[in-house]
C-alpha positions in Angstrom: 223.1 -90.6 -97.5 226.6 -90.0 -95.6 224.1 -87.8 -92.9 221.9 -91.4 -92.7 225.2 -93.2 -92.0 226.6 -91.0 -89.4 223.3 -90.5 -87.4 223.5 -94.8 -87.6 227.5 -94.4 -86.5 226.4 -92.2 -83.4 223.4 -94.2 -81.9 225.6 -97.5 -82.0 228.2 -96.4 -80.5 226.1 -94.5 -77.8 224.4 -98.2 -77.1 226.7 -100.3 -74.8 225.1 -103.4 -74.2 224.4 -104.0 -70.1 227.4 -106.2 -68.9 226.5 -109.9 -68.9 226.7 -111.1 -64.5 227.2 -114.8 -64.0 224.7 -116.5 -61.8 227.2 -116.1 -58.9 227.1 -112.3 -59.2 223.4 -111.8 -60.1 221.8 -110.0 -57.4 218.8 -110.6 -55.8 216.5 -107.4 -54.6 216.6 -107.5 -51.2 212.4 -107.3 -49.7 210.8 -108.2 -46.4 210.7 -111.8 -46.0 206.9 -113.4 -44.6 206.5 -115.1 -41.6 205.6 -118.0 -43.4 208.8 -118.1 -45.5 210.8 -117.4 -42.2 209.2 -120.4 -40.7 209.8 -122.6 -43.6 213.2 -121.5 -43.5 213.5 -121.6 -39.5 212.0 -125.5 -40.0 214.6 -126.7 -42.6 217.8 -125.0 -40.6 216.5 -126.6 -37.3 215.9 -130.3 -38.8 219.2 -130.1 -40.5 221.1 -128.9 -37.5 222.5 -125.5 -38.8 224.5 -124.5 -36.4 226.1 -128.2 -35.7 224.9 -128.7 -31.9 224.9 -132.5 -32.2 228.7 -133.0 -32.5 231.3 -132.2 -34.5 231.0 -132.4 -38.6 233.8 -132.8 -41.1 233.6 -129.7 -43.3 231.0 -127.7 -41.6 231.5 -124.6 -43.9 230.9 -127.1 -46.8 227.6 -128.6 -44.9 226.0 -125.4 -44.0 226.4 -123.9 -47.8 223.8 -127.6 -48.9 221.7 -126.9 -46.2 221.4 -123.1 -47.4 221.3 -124.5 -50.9 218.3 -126.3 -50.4 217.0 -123.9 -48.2 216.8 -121.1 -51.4 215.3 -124.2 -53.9 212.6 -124.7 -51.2 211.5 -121.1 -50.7 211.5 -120.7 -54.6 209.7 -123.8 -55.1 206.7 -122.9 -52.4 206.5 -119.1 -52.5 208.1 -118.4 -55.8 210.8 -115.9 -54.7 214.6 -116.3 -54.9 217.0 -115.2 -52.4 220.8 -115.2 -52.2 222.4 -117.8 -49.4 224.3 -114.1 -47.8 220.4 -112.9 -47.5 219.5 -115.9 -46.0 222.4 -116.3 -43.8 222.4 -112.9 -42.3 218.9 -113.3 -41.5 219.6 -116.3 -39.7 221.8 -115.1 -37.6 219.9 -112.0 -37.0 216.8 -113.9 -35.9 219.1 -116.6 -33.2 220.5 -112.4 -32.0 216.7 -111.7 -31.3 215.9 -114.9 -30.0 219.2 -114.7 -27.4 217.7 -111.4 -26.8 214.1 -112.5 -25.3 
């Protein structure tokens, strides 16, 4: 009986349970993004003037993180895959590099 009980004592305390991550920290896996998402997403940061070329805007940091906002609902809503704002972000700016580029 004391055997049973120890044998229970050991595979508890071997068991951590996985640390709970607010939705702030969760991470999303990072996969290749399809041209059709990157045109949804190319659409909604040119209509909502992204990078602010038609004058200057009180709080731009604050404006740019809604637009990204509603740039992550929209690609989950149509193609069922969620992406962090960073993800999104740096491949904005990595597509406006390759555009420069051509």
């Amino acid at each position: 009986m004391a055997e049973k009980e120890q044998v229970h004592a050991d595979s508890s305390n071997n068991e951590r349970p996985e640390p709970r991550m607010s939705q702030s920290q969760r991470r999303f896996k990072a996969s290749n993004m399809s041209f059709i998402e990157m045109v949804e997403m190319m659409d909604i940061l040119k209509r909502a003037d992204y990078n602010g070329k038609h004058g200057p805007y009180p709080n731009p940091n604050v404006r740019k993180a809604k637009i990204m906002t509603k740039v992550v609902k929209s690609l989950h809503r149509n193609f069922a895959v969620w992406r962090s704002k960073d993800q999104l972000r740096k491949h904005w700016s990595d597509l406006k590099l390759r555009e420069q580029d051509q």
